[in-house]
ZASEPA-63574 format. One record per residue (C-alpha): residue number from 1; residue in three letters; chain; x, y, z. Coordinates in Angstrom, 1 decimal, always signed. Layout:
<sites>
pos;code;unit;east;north;up
NUM;ALA;A;X;Y;Z
...
</sites>
This chain:
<sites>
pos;code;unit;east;north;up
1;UNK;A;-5.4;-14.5;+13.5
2;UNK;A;-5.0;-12.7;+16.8
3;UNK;A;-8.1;-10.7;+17.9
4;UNK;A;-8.1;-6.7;+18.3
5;UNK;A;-9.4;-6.0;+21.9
6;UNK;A;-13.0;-4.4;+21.6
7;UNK;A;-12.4;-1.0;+22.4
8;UNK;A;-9.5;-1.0;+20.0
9;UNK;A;-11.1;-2.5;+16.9
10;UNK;A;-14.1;-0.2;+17.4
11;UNK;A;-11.6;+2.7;+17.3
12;UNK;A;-9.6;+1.8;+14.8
13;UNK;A;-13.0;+0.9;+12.8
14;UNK;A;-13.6;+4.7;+13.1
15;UNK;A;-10.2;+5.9;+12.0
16;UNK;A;-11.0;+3.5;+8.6
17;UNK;A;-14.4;+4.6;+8.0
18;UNK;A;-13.4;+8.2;+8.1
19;UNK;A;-10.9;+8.0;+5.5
20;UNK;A;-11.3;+9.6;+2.4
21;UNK;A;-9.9;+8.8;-1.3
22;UNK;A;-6.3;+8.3;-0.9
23;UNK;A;-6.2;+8.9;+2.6
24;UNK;A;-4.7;+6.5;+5.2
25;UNK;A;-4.5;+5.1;+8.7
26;UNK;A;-0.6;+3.4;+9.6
27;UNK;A;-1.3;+1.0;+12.4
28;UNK;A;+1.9;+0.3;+14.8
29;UNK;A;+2.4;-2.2;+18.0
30;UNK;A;+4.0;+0.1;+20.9
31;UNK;A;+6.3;-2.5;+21.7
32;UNK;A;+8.9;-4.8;+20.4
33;UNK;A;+8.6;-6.0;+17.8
34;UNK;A;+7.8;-2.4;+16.1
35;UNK;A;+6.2;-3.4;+13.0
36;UNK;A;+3.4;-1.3;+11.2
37;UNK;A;+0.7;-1.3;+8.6
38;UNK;A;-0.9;+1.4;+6.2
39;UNK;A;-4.2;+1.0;+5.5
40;UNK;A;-4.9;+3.4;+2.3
41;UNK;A;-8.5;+3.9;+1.4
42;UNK;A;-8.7;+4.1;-2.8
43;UNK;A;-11.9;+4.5;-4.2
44;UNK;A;-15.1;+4.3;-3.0
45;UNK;A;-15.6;+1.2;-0.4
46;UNK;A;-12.3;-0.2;-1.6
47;UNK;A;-8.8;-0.2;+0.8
48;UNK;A;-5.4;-1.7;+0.0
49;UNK;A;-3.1;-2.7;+3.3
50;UNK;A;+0.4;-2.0;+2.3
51;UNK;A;+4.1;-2.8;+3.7
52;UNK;A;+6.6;-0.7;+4.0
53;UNK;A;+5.3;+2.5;+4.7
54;UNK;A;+4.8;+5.1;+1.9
55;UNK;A;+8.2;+5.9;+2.0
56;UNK;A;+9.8;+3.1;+1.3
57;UNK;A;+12.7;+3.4;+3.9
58;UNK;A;+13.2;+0.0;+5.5
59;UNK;A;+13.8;-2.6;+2.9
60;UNK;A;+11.6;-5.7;+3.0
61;UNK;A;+14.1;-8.9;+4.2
62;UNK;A;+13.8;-11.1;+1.6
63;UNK;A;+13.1;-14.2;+4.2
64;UNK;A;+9.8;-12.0;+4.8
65;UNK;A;+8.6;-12.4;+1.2
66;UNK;A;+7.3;-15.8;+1.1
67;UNK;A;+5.1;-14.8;+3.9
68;UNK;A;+3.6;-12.0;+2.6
69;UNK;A;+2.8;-13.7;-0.4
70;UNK;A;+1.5;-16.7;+1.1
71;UNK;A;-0.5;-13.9;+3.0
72;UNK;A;-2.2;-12.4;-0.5
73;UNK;A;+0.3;-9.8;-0.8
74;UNK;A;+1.4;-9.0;-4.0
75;UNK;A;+4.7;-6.5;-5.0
76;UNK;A;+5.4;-5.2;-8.6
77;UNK;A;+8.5;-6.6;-7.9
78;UNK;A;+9.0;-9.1;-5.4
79;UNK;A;+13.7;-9.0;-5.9
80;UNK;A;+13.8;-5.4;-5.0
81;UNK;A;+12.7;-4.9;-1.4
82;UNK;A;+11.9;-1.1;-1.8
83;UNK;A;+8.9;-2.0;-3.6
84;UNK;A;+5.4;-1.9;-1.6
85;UNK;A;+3.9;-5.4;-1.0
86;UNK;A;+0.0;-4.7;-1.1
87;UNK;A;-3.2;-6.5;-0.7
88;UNK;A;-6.6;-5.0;-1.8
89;UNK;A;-9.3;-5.1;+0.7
90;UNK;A;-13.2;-4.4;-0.1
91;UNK;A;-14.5;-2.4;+3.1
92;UNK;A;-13.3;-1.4;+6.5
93;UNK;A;-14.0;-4.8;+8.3
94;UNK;A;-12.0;-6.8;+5.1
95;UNK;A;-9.3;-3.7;+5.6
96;UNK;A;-9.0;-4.5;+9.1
97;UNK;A;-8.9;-8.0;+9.4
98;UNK;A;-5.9;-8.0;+6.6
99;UNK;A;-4.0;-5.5;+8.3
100;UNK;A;-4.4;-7.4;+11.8
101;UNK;A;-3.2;-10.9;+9.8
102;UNK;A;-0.2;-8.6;+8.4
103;UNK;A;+0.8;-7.2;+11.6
104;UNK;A;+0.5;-9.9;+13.7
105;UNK;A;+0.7;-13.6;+11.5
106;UNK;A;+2.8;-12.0;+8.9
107;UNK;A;+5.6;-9.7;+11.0
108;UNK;A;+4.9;-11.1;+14.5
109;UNK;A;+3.9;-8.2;+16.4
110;UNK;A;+1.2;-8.0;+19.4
111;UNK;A;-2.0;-5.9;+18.7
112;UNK;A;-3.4;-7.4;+22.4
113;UNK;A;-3.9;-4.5;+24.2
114;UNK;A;-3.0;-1.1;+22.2
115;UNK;A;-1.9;-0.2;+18.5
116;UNK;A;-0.1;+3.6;+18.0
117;UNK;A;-2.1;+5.4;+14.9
118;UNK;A;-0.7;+8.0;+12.4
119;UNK;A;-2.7;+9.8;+10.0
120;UNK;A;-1.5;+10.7;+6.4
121;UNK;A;-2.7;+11.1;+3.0
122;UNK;A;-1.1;+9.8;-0.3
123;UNK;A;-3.7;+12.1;-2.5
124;UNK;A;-1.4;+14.2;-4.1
125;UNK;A;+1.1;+11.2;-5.1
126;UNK;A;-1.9;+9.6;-6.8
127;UNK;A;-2.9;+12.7;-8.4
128;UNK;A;+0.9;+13.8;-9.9
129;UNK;A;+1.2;+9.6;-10.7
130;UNK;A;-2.1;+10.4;-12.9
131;UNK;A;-1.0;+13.3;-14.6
132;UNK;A;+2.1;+11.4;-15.5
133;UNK;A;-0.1;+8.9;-16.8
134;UNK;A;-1.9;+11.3;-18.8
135;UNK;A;+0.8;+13.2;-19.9
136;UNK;A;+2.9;+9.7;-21.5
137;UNK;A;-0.5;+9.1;-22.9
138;UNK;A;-0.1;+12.1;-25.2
139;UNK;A;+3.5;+12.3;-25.7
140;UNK;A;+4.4;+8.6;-26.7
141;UNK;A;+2.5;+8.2;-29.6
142;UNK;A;+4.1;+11.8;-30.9
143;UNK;A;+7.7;+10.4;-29.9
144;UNK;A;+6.9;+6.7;-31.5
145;UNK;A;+5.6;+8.8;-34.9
146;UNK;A;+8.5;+11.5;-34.6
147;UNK;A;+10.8;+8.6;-34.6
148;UNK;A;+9.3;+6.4;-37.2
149;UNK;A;+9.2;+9.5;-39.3
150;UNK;A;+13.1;+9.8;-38.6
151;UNK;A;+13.9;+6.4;-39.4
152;UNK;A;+11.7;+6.6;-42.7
153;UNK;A;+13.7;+9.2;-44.0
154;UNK;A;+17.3;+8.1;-43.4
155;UNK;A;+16.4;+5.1;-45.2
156;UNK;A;+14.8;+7.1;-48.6
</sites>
C-alpha cells in the first residue's frame, strides 16, 4: 500500500472524523489516472469506502472486478457494473487505509503528494431508502393476505 504524505493523511484524517451519519468525504488523485473514492460514515464509528461514486455514472469494467474483490469489496451484484462495490471499515484510520489500497493498489492512481476532496451527504437517500423499507413492511403482508383472500374465493 502506498503511504499518504503526512500533512495529507492528517488532513484527510480531519475531513473523516468530522463526518456525520451518512455524510461523506470522495477522495480524487489530481492527475492521470483520475480515479476516486467515497468514504461514507454510517453509524456511529463505522465507515464503508465505496466505488463508483454515489451516482453511479461510470460503469465498473468488468476486468476491474476481480480486483476489487480480491481487495474485500463486495457488490450486490457483481454482472451489472452500475452497482456500488463497497467495503465496511470500523473507524477513520481502517476508513482510510481501505480507501488509500482502493485508490492506489486497486485503480492505480498516485496519492504521493496531493488528493482533491469533495464533500457530500447521502442522508436523505438513506432516510427515503428507510421509509421504503418501512412502508413494504406494512403493505406486503396486506397485499400477500388480499391476494390469498382472492385466490380463496375463486376457488369456493
Amino acid at each position: 500500500m502506498t503511504a499518504l504524505q503526512p500533512a495529507v493523511e492528517a488532513f484527510v484524517r480531519l475531513q473523516l472524523e468530522a463526518l456525520g451519519p451518512y455524510d461523506f468525504v470522495s477522495l480524487g488523485t489530481p492527475r492521470p489516472p483520475f480515479v476516486a473514492a467515497q468514504v461514507v460514515r454510517t453509524e456511529g464509528d463505522a465507515f464503508e469506502v465505496r466505488l463508483p461514486l454515489q451516482d453511479g455514472a461510470q460503469p465498473i469494467d468488468v476486468a476491474l472486478r476481480p480486483k476489487l474483490s480480491d481487495a474485500g469489496f463486495r457488490s450486490g451484484d457483481p454482472a451489472d457494473g452500475t452497482q456500488p462495490w463497497v467495503r465496511a471499515a470500523t473507524g477513520v484510520d481502517e476508513a482510510l487505509a481501505v480507501a488509500v489500497v482502493l485508490l492506489t493498489d486497486v485503480l492505480g492512481g498516485s496519492v504521493d503528494t496531493t488528493l482533491d476532496v469533495l464533500h457530500g451527504s447521502i442522508l436523505a437517500v438513506h432516510e427515503a431508502e428507510q421509509r421504503l423499507i418501512e412502508l413494504r413492511g406494512r403493505l406486503e403482508p396486506m397485499l400477500t393476505d388480499r391476494k390469498s383472500t382472492r385466490l380463496n374465493s375463486s376457488h369456493t
